[in-house]
N, C-alpha and C positions, 0 to 999 in steps of 0.2 A: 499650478500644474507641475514646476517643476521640483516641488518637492514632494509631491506622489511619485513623481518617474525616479527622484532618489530614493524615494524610499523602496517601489517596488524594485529597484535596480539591488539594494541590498539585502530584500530579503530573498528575490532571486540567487544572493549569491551565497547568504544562510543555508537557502534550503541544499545547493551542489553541497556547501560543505556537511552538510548535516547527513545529506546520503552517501558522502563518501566514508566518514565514521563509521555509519553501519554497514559500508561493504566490509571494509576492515574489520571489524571486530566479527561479519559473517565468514569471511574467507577461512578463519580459524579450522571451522566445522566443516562435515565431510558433506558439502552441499555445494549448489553453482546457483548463482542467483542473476536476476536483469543488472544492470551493471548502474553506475550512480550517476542518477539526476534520469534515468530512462523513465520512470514513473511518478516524477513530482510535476506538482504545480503550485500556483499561487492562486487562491479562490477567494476574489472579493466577498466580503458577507454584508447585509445589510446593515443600514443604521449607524450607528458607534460600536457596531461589535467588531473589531479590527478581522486584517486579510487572514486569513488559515491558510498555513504554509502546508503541505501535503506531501509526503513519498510515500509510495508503499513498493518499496522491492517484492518480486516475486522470486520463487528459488523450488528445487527440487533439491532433498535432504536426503542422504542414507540414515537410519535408524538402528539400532542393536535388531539383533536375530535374523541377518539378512532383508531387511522391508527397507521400503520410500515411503516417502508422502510428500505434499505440496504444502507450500506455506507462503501465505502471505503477509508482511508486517506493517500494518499503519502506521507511519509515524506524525506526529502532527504539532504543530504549535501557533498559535496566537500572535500576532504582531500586536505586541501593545507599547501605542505611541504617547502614552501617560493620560490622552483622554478616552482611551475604549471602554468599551462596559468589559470586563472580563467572568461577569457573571452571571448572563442571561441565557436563554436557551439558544445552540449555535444551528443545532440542526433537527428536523421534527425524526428523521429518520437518518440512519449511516448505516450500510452493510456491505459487508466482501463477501465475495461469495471465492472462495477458491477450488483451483482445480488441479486434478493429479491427471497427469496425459502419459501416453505410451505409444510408442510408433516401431511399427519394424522398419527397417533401415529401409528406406527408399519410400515408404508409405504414408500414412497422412497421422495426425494426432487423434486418438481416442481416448476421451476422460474413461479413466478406471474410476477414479473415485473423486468425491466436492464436499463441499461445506461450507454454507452459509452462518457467519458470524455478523448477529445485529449488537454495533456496538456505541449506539445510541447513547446511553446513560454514559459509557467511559467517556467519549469524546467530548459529551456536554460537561462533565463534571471536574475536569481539568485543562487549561490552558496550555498544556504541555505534558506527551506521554506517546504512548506507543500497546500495541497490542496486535500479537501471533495470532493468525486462525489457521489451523493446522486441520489439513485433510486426514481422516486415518490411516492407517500405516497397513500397507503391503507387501507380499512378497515380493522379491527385486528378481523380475527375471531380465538375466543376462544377457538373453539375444536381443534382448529389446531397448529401444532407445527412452528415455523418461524425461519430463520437461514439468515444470511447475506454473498456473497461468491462474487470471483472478479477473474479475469483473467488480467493482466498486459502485455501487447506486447510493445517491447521497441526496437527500432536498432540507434546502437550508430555509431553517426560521423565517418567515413574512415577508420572503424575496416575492410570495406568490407564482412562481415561473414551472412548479412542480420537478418531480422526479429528475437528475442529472446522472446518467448512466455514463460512466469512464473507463472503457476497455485497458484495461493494463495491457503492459509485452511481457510476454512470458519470460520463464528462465531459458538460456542457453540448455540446450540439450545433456545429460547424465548416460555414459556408456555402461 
């Protein structure tokens, strides 16, 4: 036991560091995103296929020709502790579904626009990676407040337990 609680203790602190790299390298671009470690986890998987470490920042982006859109980025990796399978199927399904939202000031969130990215084969096919599902791109109107939000459904290989829905937190608000 107590070299599971060490090991989930470091990749817990993999994955903080892991999301704070990608807040940094996001803050570059002219967007605002959930801030790091606000949407990771550590997802036991069955069997010998070691834990899946998980963040998916969400963020609202400005775009060329005055637009937004929402984006959400998986990122993921494999804990392999030299006995895992790194090769089997990890999940039967993985999909974000992202969303572009709009509020006037004082009022509540309204998706303008989503997109459902099934990204099944990438997450099975590597041990380590990352993949953008980008809402399309909008006119950015000015009086209105923009925020970027995403819903995650994932059901993992022969856990049998079915469908696991994981509400992300949206981005901080864009004026």
């Amino acid at each position: 036991m107590h070299k599971n609680l060490l090991r989930a203790s470091a990749v817990g602190a993999a994955a903080i560091a892991f999301c704070g790299v990608i807040s940094v390298s996001q803050a570059s671009a002219a967007q605002t995103c959930s801030t790091a470690g606000t949407n990771a986890r550590l997802q036991v998987m069955t069997g010998i296929i070691p834990e899946a470490q998980l963040s998916v920042p969400t963020c609202v982006e400005a775009v060329a020709d005055g637009k937004v859109r929402g984006k959400a980025t998986v990122n993921w990796a494999f804990v392999n502790d030299g006995q895992s399978d790194m090769t089997s199927k990890r999940f039967t399904s993985f999909k974000v579904t992202t969303r572009l939202e709009s509020r006037v000031p004082g009022g509540t969130d309204v998706v303008v626009n989503s997109k459902t990215c099934d990204i099944t084969a990438n997450i099975n096919a590597t041990p380590e990676s990352s993949f953008a599902c980008l809402t399309p791109a909008v006119t950015l109107d000015p009086s209105k407040q923009w925020s970027g939000d995403a819903t995650v459904v994932y059901d993992i290989e022969g856990d049998g337990k079915g469908p696991i829905t994981w509400q992300l937190t949206g981005s901080p608000l864009m004026s």
